[in-house]
C-alpha positions in Angstrom: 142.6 110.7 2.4 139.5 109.3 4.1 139.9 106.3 6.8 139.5 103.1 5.2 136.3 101.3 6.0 137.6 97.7 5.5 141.6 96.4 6.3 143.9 93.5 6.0 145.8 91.8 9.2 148.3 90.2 8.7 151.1 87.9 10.3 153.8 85.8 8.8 156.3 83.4 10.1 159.6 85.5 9.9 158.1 88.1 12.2 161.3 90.4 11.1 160.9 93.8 10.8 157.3 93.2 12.9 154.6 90.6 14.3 151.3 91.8 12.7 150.9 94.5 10.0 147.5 96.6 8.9 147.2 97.2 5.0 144.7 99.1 2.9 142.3 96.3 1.2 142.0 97.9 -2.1 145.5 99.7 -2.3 147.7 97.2 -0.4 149.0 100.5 1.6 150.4 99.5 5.5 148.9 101.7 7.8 149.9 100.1 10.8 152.6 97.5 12.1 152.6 96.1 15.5 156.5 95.1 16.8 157.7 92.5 19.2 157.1 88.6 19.0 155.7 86.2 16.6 152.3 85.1 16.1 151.3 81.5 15.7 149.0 80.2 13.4 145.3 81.0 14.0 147.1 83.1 17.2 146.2 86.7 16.6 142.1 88.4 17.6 140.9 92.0 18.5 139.4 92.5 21.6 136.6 94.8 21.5 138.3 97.2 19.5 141.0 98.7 21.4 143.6 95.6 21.9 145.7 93.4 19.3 146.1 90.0 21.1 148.8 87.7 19.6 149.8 83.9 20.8 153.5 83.9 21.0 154.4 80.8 18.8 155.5 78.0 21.0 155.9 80.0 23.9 153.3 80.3 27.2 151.8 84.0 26.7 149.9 86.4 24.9 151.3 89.2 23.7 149.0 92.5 24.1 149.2 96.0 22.2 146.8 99.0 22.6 145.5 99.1 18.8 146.7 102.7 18.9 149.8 102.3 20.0 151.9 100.6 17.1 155.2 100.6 18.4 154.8 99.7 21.7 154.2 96.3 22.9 152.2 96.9 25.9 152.2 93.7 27.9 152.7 89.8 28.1 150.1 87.4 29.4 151.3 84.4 31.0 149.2 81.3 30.1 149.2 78.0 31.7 150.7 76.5 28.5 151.9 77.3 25.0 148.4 78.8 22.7 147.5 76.4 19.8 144.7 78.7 18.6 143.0 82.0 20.2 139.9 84.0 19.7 137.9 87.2 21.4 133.7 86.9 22.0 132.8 89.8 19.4 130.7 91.2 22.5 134.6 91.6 24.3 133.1 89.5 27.2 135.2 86.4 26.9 138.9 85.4 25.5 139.0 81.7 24.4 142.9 79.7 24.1 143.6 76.3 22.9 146.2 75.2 25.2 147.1 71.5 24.4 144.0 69.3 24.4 142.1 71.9 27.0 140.0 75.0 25.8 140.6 78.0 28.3 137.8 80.8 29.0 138.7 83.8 30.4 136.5 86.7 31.7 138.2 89.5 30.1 137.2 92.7 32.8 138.7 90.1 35.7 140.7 88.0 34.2 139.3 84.9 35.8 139.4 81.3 34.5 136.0 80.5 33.8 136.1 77.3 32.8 138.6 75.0 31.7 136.9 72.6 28.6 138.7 69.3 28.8 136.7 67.0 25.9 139.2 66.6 23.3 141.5 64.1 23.3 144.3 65.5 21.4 145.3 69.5 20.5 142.7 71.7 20.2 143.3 73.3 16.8 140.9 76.2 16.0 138.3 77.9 18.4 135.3 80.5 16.9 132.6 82.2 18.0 129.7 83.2 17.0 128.8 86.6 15.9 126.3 87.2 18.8 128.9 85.7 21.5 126.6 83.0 22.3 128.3 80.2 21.3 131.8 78.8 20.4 133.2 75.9 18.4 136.4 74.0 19.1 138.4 71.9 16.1 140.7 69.6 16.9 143.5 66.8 16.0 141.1 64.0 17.3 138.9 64.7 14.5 135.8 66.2 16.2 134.7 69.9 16.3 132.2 70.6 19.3 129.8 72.9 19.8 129.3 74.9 23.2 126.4 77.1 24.5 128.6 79.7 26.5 125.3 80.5 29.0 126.1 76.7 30.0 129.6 76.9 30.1 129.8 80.0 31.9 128.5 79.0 35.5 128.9 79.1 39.0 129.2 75.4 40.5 132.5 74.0 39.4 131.3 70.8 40.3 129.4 70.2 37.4 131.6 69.8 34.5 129.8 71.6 31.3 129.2 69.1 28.4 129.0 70.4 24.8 125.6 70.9 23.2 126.8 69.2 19.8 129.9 66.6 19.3 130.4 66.8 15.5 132.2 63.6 14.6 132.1 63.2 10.6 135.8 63.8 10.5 138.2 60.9 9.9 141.2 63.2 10.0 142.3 66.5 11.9 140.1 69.3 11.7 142.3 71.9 10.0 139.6 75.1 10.2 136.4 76.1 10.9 134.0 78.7 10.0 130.9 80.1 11.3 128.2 82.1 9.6 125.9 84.9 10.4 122.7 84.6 12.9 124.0 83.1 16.5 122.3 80.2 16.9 120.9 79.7 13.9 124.3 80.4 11.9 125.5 77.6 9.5 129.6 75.9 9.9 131.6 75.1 7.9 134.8 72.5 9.1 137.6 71.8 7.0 139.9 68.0 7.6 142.7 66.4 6.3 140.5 63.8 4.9 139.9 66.3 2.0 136.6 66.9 3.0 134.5 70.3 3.8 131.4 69.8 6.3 128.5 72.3 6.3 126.4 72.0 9.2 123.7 73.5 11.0 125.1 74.8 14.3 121.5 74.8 16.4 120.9 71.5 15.7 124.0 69.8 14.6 122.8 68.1 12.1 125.1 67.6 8.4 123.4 69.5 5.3 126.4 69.0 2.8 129.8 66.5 2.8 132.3 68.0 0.1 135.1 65.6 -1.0 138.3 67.1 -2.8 141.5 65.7 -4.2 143.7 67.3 -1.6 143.7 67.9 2.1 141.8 71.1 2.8 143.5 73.3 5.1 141.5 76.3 5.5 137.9 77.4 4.8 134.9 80.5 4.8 131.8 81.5 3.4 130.9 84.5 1.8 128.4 87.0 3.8 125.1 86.0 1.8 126.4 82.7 2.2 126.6 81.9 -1.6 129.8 80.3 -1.9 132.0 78.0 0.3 135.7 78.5 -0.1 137.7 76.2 0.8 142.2 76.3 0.6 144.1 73.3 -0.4 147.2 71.6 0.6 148.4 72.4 -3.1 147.7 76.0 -3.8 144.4 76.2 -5.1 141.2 77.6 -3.9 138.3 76.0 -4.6 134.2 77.8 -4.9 131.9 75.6 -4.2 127.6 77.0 -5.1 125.8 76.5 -2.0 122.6 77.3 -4.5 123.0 74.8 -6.7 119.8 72.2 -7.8 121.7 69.7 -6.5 119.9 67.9 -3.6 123.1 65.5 -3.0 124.6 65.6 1.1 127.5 63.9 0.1 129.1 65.2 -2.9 132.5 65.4 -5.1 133.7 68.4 -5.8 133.9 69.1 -9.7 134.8 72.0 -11.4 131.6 73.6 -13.6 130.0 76.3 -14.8 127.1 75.9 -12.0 129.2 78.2 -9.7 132.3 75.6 -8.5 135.2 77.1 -9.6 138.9 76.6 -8.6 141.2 79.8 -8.2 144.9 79.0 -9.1 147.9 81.2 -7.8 149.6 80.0 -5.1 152.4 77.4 -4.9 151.7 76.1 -1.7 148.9 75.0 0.8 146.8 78.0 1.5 146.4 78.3 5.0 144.1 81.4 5.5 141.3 82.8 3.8 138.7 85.7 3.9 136.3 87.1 2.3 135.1 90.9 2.2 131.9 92.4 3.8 130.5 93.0 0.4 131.6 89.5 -0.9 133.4 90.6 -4.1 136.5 90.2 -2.8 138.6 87.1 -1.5 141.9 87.5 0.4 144.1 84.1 0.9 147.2 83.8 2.4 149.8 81.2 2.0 152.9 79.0 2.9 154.6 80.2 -0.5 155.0 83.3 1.0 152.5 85.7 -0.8 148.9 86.8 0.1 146.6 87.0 -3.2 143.6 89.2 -3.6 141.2 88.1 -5.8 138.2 89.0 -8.0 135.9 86.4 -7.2 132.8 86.9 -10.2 136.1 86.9 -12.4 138.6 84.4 -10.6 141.4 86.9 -11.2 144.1 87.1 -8.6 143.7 91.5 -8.2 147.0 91.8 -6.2 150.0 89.7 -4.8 151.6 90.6 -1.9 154.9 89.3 -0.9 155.7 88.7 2.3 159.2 87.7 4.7 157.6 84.3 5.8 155.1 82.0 5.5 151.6 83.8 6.2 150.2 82.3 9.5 146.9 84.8 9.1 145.6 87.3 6.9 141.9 88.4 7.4 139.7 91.1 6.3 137.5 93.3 9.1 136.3 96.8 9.4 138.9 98.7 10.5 138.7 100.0 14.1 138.1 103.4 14.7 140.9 103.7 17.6 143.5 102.0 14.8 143.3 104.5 12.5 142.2 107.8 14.4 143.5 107.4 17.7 140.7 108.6 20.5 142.4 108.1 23.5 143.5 104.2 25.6 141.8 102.3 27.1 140.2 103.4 30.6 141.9 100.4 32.1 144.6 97.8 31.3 143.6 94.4 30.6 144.0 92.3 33.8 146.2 89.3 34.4 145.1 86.0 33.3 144.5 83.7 35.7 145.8 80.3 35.8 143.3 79.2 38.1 140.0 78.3 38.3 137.7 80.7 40.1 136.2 78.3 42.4 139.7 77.3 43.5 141.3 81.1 44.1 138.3 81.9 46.3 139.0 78.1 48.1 142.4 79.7 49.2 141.0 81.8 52.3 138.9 84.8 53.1 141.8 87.2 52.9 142.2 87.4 48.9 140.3 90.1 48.7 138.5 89.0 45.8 134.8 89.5 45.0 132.9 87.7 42.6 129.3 88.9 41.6 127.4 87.1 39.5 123.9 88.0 38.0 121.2 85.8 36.9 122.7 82.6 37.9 120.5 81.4 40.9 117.1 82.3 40.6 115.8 82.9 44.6 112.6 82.8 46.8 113.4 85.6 48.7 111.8 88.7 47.5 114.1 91.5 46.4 113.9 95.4 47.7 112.5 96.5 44.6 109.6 94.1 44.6 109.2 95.1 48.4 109.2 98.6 47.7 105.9 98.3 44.7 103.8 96.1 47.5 104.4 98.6 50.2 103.4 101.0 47.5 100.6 99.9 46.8 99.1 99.6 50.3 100.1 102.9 50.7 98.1 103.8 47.8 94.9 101.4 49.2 95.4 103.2 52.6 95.1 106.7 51.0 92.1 105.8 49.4 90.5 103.9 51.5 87.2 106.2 53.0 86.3 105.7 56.6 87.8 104.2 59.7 90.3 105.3 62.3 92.1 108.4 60.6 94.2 109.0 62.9 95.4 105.3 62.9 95.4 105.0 59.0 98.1 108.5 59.2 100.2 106.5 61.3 99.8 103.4 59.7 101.1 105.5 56.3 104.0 107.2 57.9 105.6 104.1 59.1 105.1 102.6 55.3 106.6 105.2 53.9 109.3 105.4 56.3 110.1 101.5 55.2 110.2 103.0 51.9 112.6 105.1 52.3 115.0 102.8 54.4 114.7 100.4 51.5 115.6 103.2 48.5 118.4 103.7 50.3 119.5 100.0 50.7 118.6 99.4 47.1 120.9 102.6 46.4 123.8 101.0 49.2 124.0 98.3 46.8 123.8 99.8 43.1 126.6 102.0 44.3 128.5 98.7 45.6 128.4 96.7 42.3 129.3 100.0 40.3 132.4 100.0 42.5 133.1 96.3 42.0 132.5 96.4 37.7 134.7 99.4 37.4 
């Protein structure tokens, strides 16, 4: 039997026989289970394709497997406080963790704090990013979701707290889920509140293109891949479809079931606290505190499979399988490093003798020439000295061996220091 292309991830609250399991979407087959610990809600992300990461629920670290090795948990990652939510840049750069009302940031080949994201004023709930890793959006109990530009977040002076590029403050409740779309900057998001509303906006500009207002509490939300339908999960069991291609003009609507595309898809008992949808939209996935995940038809509305489950399911998604799951080709060249606790500015504050070394690229833009622009000008007067006719020639062959014996001295700086970062980065 061929490798599935798409899988289901799983996690539930009883965390029994194991913590996360991998099924076959279209069979409901487990291929994989992952043993030791208990995920919390909104607690589990793959890192760059070769590690499971898993917030212990109410405890102060991560739990880490190679996404090859099933049975072994490989390691535990001490955080400075108990993970709310947790995601993984899709670029495997960054790691983000809600911890309280703080957002944590990680560089993931280090391990250093990056920056520590203090706006919210109560816990931080849910944290995304966006496909292209270039932004991330924080939900939270104090009702606002924020928008960050990492490129701002992600800097050098500590002394300069980064703000975030949009405070999205529609909310008169929690902020239960978010969502983002496809295309970066440009994607659309989708935030789902206690104060049964849904909230599309447009994430480069912040600004509101649709208000949704249900009967219940809405406790998890998605969007298809096309970006047809929103999907949003109650707080009693059903799934509502809303048309994003509908005539109406309306921002602020109520939701009503019709044959213009809104639909509702009943099943479940109880609040649905995780959806997704597949890569070829036909196919929903929900998970839920009645102890089942559904997968459903959605042109037909028909519930395809239900899978029960030892606990409450905490998260259920649906993502192309990675290749190292499935067909094991080898671990990973190195373990993933400690997480820091600390702030980068402040571990370097604590003396010379660390030694650490932080290089950073691209974040002050300098005067000073570098080696390689050195090397083209001398290059080119070498080249205007070669063809230059007449004058001394005997002072124009000195004149040329002394360039080019600058050249040289400055290839082999320029290769000094190549070799030096190489060394640092691996």
């Amino acid at each position: 039997m061929s490798a599935p292309l798409e899988v289901i991830v799983s996690t539930d609250s009883s965390s029994q026989l194991w913590n996360c399991t991998v099924s076959d979407l279209h069979s409901g087959a487990n291929l994989v289970s992952y043993r030791g610990g208990n995920t919390s809600a909104r607690g589990l992300a793959v890192l760059d394709d070769r590690w499971l990461l898993g917030a212990q629920l109410g405890k102060n670290f991560i739990n880490v497997w190679e996404i090859q090795r099933k049975d072994q948990l490989l390691q535990k990652m001490v955080c400075p406080g108990a993970v709310t939510c947790l995601a993984a840049a899709p670029n495997g750069l960054f790691l983000a963790a809600g911890i309280a009302e703080a957002l944590y940031l990680w560089e993931v080949s280090t391990g250093g704090l990056l920056a520590v994201l203090s706006r919210h004023y109560q816990d931080v709930s849910c944290v995304k990013f966006t496909d292209d890793s270039s932004h991330l959006v924080t939900g939270g109990k104090d009702n606002l979701a924020l928008v960050w530009c990492l490129a701002s977040v992600v800097q050098l002076d500590q002394g300069c707290s980064p703000e975030p590029l949009h405070v999205l403050s529609r909310h008169s409740l929690p902020v239960t889920d978010l969502h983002c779309g496809l295309m970066g900057p440009q994607a659309r998001l989708a935030t789902a509140s206690l104060d049964q509303t849904v909230k599309l906006w447009e994430l480069g500009s912040g600004e509101l293109l649709l208000s949704i207002l249900f009967d219940v509490s809405i406790m998890s939300v998605t969007l298809d891949p096309c970006e047809y339908f929103l999907f949003c999960g109650g707080s009693d069991g059903n799934i509502f479809q809303v048309s994003l291609c509908s005539q109406s003009l309306s921002r602020d609507k109520t939701f009503q079931s019709d044959s213009d595309g809104n639909q509702v898809f009943k099943g479940h008992r109880n609040l649905v606290s995780c959806l997704s949808v597949s890569m070829d939209g036909t196919l929903l996935l929900s998970g839920s505190h009645d102890e089942t995940m559904r997968l459903w038809d959605v042109q037909s509305r028909q519930s395809l499979r239900c899978s029960a489950q030892k606990g409450q399911v905490t998260t259920c998604s649906i993502m192309a399988a990675p290749a190292n799951m499935l067909v094991p080709l080898g671990a990973p060249a190195a373990p993933l490093p400690r997480l820091s606790r600390h702030l980068a500015s402040s571990q370097h504050a604590e003396g010379p003798d660390s030694g650490d070394v932080c290089l950073r690229l691209g974040l002050h833009t300098q005067e000073e020439e570098s080696y390689l622009q050195k090397a083209e000008k001398l290059f080119s007067t070498m080249t205007a000295v070669t063809d230059k006719r007449g004058g001394d020639e005997d002072s124009s062959r000195v004149r040329l061996a002394e360039l080019e014996e600058e050249v040289r001295t400055l290839k082999k700086v320029n290769k000094d220091l190549y070799s030096f970062s190489a060394h640092l980065l691996t």
